[in-house]
Biotite code that builds the C-alpha atoms (Angstrom):
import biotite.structure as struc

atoms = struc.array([
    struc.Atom([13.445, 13.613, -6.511], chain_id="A", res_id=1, res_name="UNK", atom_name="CA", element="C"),
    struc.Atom([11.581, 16.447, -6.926], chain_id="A", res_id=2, res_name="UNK", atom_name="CA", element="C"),
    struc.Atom([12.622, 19.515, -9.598], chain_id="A", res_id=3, res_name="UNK", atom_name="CA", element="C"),
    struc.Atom([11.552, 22.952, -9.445], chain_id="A", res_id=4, res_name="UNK", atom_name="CA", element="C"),
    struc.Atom([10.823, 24.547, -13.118], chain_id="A", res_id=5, res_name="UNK", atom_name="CA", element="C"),
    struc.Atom([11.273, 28.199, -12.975], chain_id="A", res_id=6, res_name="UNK", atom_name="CA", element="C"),
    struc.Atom([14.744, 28.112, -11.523], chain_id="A", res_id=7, res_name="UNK", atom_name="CA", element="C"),
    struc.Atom([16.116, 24.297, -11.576], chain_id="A", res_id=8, res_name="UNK", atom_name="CA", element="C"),
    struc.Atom([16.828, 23.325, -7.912], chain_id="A", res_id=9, res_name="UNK", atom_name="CA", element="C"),
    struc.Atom([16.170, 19.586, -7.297], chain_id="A", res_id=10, res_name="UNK", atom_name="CA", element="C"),
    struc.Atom([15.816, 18.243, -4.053], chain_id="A", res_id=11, res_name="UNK", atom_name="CA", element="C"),
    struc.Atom([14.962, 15.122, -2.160], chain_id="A", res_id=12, res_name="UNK", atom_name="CA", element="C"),
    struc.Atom([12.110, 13.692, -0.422], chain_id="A", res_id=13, res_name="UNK", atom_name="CA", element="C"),
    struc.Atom([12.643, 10.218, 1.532], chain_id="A", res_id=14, res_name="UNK", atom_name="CA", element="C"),
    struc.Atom([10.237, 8.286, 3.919], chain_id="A", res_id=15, res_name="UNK", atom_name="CA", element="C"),
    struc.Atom([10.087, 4.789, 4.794], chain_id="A", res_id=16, res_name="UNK", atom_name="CA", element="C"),
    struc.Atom([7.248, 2.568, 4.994], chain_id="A", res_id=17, res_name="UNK", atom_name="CA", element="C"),
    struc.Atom([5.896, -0.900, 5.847], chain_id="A", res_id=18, res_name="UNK", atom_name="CA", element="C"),
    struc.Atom([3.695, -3.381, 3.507], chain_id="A", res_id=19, res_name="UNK", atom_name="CA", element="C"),
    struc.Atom([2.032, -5.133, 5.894], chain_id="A", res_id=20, res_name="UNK", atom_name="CA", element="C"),
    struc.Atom([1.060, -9.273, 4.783], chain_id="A", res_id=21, res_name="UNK", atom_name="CA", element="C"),
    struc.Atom([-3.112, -8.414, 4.617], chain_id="A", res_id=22, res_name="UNK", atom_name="CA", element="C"),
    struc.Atom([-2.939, -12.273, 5.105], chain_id="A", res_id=23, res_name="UNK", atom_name="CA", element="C"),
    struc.Atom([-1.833, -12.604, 8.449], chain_id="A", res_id=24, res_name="UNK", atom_name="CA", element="C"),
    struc.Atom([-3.105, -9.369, 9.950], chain_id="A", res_id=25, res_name="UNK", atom_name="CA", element="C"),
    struc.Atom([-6.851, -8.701, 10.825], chain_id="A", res_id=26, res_name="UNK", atom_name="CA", element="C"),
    struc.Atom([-6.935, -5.372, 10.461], chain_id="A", res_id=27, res_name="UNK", atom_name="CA", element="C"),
    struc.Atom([-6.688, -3.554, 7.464], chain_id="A", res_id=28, res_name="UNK", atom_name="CA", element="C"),
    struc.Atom([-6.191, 0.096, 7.059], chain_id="A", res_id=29, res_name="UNK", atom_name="CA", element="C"),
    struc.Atom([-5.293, 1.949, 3.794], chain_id="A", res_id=30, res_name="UNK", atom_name="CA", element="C"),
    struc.Atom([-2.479, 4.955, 3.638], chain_id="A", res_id=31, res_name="UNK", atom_name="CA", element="C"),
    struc.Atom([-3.615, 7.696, 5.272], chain_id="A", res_id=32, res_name="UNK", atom_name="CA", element="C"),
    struc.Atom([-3.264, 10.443, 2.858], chain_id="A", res_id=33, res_name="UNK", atom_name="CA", element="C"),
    struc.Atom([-3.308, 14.527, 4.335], chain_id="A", res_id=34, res_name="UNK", atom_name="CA", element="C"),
    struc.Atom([-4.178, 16.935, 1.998], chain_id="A", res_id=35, res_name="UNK", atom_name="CA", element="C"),
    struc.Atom([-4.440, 20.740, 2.054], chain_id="A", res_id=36, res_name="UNK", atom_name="CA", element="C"),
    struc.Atom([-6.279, 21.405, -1.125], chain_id="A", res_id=37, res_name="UNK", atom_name="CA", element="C"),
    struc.Atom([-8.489, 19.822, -4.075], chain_id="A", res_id=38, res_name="UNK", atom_name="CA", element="C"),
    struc.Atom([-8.395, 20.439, -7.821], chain_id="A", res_id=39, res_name="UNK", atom_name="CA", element="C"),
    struc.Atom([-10.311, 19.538, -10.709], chain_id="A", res_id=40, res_name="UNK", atom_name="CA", element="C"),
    struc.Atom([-10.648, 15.989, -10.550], chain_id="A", res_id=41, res_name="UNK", atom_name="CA", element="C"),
    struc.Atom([-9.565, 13.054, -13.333], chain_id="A", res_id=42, res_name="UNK", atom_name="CA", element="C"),
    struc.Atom([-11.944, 11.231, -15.492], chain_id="A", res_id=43, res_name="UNK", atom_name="CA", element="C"),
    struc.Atom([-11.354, 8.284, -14.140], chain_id="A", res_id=44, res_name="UNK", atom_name="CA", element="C"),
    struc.Atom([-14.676, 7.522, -12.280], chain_id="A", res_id=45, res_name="UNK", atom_name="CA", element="C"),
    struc.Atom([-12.860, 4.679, -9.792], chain_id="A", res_id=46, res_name="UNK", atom_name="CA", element="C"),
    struc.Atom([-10.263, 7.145, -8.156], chain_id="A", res_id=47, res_name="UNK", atom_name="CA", element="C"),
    struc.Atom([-11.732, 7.205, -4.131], chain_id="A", res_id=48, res_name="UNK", atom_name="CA", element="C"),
    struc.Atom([-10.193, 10.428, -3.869], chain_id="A", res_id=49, res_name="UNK", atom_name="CA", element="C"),
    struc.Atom([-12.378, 12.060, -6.196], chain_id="A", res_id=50, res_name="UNK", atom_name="CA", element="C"),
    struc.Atom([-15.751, 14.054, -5.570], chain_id="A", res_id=51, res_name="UNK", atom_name="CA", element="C"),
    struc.Atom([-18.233, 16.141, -6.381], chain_id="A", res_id=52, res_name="UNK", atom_name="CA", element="C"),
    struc.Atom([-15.920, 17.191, -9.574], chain_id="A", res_id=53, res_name="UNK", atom_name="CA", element="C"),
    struc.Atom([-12.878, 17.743, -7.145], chain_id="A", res_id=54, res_name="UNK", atom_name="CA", element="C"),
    struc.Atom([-10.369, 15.702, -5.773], chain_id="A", res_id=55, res_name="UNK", atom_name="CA", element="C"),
    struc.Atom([-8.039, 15.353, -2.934], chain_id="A", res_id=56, res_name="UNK", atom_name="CA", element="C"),
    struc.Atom([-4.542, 16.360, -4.037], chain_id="A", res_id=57, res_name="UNK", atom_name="CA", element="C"),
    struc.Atom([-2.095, 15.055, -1.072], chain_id="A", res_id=58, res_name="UNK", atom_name="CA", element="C"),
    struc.Atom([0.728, 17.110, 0.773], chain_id="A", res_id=59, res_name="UNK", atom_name="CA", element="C"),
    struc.Atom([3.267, 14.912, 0.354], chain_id="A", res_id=60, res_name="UNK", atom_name="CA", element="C"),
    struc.Atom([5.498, 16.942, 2.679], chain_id="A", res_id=61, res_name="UNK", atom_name="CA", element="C"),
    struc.Atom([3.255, 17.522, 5.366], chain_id="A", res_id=62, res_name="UNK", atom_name="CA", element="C"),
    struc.Atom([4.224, 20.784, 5.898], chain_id="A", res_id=63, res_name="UNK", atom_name="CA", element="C"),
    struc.Atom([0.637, 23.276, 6.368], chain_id="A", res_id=64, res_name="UNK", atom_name="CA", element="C"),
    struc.Atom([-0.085, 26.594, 7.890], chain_id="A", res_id=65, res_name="UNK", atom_name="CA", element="C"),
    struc.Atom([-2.750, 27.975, 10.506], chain_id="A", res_id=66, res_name="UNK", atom_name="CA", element="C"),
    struc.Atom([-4.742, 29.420, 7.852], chain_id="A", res_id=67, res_name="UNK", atom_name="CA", element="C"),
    struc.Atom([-5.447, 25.921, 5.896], chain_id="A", res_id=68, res_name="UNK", atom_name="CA", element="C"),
    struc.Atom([-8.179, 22.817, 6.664], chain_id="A", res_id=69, res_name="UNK", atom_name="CA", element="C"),
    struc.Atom([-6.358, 20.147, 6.947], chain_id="A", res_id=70, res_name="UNK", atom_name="CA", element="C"),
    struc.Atom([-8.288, 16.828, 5.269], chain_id="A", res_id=71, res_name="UNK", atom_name="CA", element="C"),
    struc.Atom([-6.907, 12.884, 6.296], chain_id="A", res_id=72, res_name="UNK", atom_name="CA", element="C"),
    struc.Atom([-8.413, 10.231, 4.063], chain_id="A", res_id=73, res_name="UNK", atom_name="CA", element="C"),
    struc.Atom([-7.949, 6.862, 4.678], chain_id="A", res_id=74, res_name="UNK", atom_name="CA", element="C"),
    struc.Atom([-10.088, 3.385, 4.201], chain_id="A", res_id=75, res_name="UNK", atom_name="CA", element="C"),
    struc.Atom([-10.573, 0.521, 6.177], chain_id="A", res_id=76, res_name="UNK", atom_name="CA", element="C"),
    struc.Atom([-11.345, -2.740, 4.327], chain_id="A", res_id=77, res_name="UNK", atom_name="CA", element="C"),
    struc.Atom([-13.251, -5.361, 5.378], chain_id="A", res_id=78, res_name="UNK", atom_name="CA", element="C"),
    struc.Atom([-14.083, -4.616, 8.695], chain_id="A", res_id=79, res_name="UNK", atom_name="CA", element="C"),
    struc.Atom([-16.125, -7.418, 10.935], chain_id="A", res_id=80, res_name="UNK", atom_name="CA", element="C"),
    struc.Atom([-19.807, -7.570, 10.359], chain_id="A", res_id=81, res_name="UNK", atom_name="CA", element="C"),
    struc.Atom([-22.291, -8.153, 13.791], chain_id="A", res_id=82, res_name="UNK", atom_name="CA", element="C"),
    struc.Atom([-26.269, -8.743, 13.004], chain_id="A", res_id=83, res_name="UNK", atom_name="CA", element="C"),
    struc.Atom([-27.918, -5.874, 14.755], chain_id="A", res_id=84, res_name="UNK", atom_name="CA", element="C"),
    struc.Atom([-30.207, -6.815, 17.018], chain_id="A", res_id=85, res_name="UNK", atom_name="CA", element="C"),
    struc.Atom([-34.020, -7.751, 15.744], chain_id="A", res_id=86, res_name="UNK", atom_name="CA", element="C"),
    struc.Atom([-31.954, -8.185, 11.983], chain_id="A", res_id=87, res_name="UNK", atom_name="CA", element="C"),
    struc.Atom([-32.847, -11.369, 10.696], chain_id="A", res_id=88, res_name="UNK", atom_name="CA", element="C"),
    struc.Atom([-30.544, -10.212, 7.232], chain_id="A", res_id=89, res_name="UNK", atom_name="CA", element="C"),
    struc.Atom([-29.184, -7.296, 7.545], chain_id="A", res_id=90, res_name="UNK", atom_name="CA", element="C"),
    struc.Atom([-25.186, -6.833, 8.759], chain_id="A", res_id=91, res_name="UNK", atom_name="CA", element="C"),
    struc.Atom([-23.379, -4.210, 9.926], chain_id="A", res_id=92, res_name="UNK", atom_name="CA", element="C"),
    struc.Atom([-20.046, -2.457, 11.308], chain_id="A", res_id=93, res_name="UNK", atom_name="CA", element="C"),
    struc.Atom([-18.756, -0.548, 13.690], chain_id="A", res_id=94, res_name="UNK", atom_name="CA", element="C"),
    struc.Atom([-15.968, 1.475, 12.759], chain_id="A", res_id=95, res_name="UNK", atom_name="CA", element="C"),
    struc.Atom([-14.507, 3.986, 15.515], chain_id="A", res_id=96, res_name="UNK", atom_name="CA", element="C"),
    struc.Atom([-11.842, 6.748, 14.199], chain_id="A", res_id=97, res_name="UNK", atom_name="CA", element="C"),
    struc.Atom([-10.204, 9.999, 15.631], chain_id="A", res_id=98, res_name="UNK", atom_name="CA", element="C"),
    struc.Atom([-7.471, 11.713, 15.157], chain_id="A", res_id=99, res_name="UNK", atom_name="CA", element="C"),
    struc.Atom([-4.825, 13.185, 18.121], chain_id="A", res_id=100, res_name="UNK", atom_name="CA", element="C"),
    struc.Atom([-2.231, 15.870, 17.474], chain_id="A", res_id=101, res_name="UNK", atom_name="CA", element="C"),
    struc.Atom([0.544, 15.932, 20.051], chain_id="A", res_id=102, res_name="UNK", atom_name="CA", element="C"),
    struc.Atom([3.554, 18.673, 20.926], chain_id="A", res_id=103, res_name="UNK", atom_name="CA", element="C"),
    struc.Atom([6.293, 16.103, 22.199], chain_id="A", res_id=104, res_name="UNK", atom_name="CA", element="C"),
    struc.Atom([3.824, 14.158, 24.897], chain_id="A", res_id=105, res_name="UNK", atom_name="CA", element="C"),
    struc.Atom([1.311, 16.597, 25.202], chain_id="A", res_id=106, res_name="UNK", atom_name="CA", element="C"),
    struc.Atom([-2.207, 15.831, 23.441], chain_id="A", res_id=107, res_name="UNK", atom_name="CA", element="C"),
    struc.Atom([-2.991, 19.437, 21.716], chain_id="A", res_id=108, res_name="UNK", atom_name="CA", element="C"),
    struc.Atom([-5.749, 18.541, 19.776], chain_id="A", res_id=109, res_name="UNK", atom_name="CA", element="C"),
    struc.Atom([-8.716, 15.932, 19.160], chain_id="A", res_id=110, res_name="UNK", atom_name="CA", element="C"),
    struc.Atom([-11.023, 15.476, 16.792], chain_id="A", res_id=111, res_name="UNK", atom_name="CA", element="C"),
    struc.Atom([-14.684, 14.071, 18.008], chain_id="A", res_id=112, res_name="UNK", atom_name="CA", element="C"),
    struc.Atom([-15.066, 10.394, 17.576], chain_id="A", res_id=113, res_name="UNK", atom_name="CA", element="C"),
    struc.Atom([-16.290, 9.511, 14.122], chain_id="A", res_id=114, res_name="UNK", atom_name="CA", element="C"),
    struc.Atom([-18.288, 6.024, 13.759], chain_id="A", res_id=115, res_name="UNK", atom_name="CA", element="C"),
    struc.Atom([-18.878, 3.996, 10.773], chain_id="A", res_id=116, res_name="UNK", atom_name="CA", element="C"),
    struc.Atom([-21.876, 1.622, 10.777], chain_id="A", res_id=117, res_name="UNK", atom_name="CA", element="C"),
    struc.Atom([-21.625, 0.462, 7.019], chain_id="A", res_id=118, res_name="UNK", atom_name="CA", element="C"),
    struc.Atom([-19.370, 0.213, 3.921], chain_id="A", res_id=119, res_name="UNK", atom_name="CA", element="C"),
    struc.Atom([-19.798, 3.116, 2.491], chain_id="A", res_id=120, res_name="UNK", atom_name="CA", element="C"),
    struc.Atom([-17.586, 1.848, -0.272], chain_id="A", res_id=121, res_name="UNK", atom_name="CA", element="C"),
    struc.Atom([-18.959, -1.351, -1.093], chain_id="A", res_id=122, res_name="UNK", atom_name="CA", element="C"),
    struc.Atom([-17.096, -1.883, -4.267], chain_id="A", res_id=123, res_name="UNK", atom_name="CA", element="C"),
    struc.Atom([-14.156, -1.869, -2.775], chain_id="A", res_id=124, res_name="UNK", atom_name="CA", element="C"),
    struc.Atom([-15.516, -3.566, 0.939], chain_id="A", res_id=125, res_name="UNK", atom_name="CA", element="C"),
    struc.Atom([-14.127, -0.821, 2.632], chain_id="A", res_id=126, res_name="UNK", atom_name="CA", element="C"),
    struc.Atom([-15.688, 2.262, 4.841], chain_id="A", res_id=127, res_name="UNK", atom_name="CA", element="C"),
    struc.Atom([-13.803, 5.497, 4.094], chain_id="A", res_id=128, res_name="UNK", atom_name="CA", element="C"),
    struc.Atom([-13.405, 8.690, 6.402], chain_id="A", res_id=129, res_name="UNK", atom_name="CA", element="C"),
    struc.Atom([-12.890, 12.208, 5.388], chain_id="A", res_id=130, res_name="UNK", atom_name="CA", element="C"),
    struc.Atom([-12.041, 14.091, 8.660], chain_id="A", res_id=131, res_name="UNK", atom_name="CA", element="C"),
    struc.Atom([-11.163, 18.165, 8.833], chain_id="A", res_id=132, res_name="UNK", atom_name="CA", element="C"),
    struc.Atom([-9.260, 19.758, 10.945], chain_id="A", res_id=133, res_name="UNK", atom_name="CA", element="C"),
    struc.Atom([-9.159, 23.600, 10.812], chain_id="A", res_id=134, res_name="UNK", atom_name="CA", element="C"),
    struc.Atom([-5.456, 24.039, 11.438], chain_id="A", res_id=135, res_name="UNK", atom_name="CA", element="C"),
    struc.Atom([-5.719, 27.195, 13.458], chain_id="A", res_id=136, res_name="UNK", atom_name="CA", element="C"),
    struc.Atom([-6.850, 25.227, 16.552], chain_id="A", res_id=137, res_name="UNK", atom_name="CA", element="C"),
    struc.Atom([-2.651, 24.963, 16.688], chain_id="A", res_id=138, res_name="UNK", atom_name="CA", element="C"),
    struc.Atom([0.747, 26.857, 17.591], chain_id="A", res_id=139, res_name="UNK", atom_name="CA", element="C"),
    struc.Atom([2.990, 27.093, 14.436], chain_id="A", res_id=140, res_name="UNK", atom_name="CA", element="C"),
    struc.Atom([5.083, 24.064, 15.527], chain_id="A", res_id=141, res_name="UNK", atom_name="CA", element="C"),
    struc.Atom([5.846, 20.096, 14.868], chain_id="A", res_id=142, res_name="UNK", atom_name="CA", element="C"),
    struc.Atom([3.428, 17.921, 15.543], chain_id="A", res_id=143, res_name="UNK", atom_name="CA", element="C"),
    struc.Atom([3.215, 13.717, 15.698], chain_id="A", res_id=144, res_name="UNK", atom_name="CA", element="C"),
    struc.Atom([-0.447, 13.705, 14.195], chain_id="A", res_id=145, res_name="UNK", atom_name="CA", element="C"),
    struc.Atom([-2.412, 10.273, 14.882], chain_id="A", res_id=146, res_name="UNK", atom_name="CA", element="C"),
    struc.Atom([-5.099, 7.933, 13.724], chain_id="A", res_id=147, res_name="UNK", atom_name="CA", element="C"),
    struc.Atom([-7.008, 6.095, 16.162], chain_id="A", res_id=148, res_name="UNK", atom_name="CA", element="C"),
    struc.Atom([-8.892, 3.413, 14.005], chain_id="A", res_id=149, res_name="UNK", atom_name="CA", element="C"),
    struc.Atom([-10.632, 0.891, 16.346], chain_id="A", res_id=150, res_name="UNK", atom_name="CA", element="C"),
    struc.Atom([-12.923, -2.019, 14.599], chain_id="A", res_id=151, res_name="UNK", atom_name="CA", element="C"),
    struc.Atom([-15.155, -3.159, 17.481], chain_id="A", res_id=152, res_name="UNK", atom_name="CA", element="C"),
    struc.Atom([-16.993, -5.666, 16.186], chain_id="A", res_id=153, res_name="UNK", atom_name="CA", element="C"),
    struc.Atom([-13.572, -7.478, 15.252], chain_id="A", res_id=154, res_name="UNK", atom_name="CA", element="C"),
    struc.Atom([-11.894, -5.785, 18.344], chain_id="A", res_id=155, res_name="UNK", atom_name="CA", element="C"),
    struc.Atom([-9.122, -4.940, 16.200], chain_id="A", res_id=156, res_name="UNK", atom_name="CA", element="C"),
    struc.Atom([-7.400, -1.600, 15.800], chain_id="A", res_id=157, res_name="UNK", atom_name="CA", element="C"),
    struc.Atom([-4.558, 0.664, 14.485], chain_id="A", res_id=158, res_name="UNK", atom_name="CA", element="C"),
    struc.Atom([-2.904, 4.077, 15.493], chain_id="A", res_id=159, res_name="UNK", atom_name="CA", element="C"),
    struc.Atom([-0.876, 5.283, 12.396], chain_id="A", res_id=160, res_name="UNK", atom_name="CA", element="C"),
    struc.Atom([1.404, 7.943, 13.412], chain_id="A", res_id=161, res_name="UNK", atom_name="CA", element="C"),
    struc.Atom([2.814, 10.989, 11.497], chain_id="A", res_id=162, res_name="UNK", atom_name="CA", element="C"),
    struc.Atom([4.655, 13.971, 11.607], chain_id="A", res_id=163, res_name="UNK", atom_name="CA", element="C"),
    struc.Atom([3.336, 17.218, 10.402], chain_id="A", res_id=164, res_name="UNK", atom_name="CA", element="C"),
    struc.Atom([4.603, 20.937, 10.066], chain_id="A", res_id=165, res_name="UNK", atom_name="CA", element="C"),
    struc.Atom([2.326, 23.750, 10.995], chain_id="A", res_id=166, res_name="UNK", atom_name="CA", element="C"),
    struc.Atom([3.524, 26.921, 10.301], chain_id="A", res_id=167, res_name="UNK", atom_name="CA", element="C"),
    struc.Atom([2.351, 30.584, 10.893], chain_id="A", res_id=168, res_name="UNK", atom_name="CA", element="C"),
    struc.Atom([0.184, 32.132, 8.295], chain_id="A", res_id=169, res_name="UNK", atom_name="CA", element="C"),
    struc.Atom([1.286, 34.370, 5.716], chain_id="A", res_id=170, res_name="UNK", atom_name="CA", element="C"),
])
C-alpha cells in the first residue's frame, strides 16, 4: 500500500513471485532490481547496491520514460569454477548476460553480451552486473524486458522476464 503525502490518495501495488529451493536448483540468480535513479547512499558499508557515495534506488513500478537510463542489477551466486588452461591454481567463471526488450513477439532491443570471468563479489560468492540501457533506443510503449543469464562453465542458465512501461518524455 502505498500513500501519497501532499493530498492522501493510497493505492495498491501487487506482484507475485517465486522463492526458488537454492538446494535443489543449480543456478542461482538474485532479484533483478531496475532502477531509474541513485541517491545519496546509506552508511551501511555491506548494501551491494551502493557506490561511489550513491546508490541504486529501484522503480518498483517499472514505469520509465525515453529521456531516462535505465540500470538492471542483479547477482549470480556461486557460479561453476573451470581451471583456465596453463593454471595450475588459479579458477575461474564464465558468466554470460544480456538483456532483450520485446513489443508483443518482436525483439526491439539488445544489449551487447556482457561476460563475467570472476567474482567480483567475493564476500558474498557472487559476480554482479550493472547494465544501462539509454531508454530512448524505444517507442513509448509496453515492453516484456528480459535477462539472459547463461553460466557456461556449469551450463546452467536463467531468462527472468518483466514487464516495463516506457513512456514519452516530458
Amino acid at each position: 500500500v502505498v500513500r501519497e503525502n501532499m493530498n492522501g490518495q493510497i493505492g495498491t501495488f501487487e506482484t507475485g513471485f517465486i522463492v526458488p529451493d537454492l538446494k535443489k536448483s543449480p543456478f542461482k540468480l538474485s532479484t533483478v532490481l531496475l532502477s531509474n535513479q541513485r541517491g545519496p547512499a546509506g552508511k551501511s558499508k555491506r548494501n551491494p547496491l551502493a557506490k561511489d557515495g550513491t546508490e541504486l534506488l529501484p522503480n518498483l513500478a517499472h514505469v520509465f520514460s525515453t529521456d531516462q537510463r535505465l540500470t538492471l542489477y542483479y547477482e549470480v551466486y556461486e557460479p561453476a569454477k573451470h581451471k583456465p588452461e596453463h593454471a595450475e591454481k588459479n579458477t575461474a567463471v564464465r558468466v554470460l548476460t544480456s538483456v532483450q526488450f520485446f513489443r508483443g513477439r518482436v525483439k526491439a532491443y539488445e544489449t551487447p553480451q556482457v561476460e563475467a570471468h570472476e567474482l567480483n563479489a567475493p564476500d558474498r560468492k557472487a559476480a554482479t552486473f550493472e547494465l544501462e540501457v539509454p531508454l530512448s533506443t524505444l517507442r513509448p510503449g509496453w515492453y516484456t524486458c528480459q535477462v539472459n543469464v547463461i553460466d557456461d562453465v556449469a551450463g546452467s542458465f536463467s531468462f527472468p522476464r518483466m514487464p516495463i512501461l516506457v513512456r514519452e518524455a516530458k
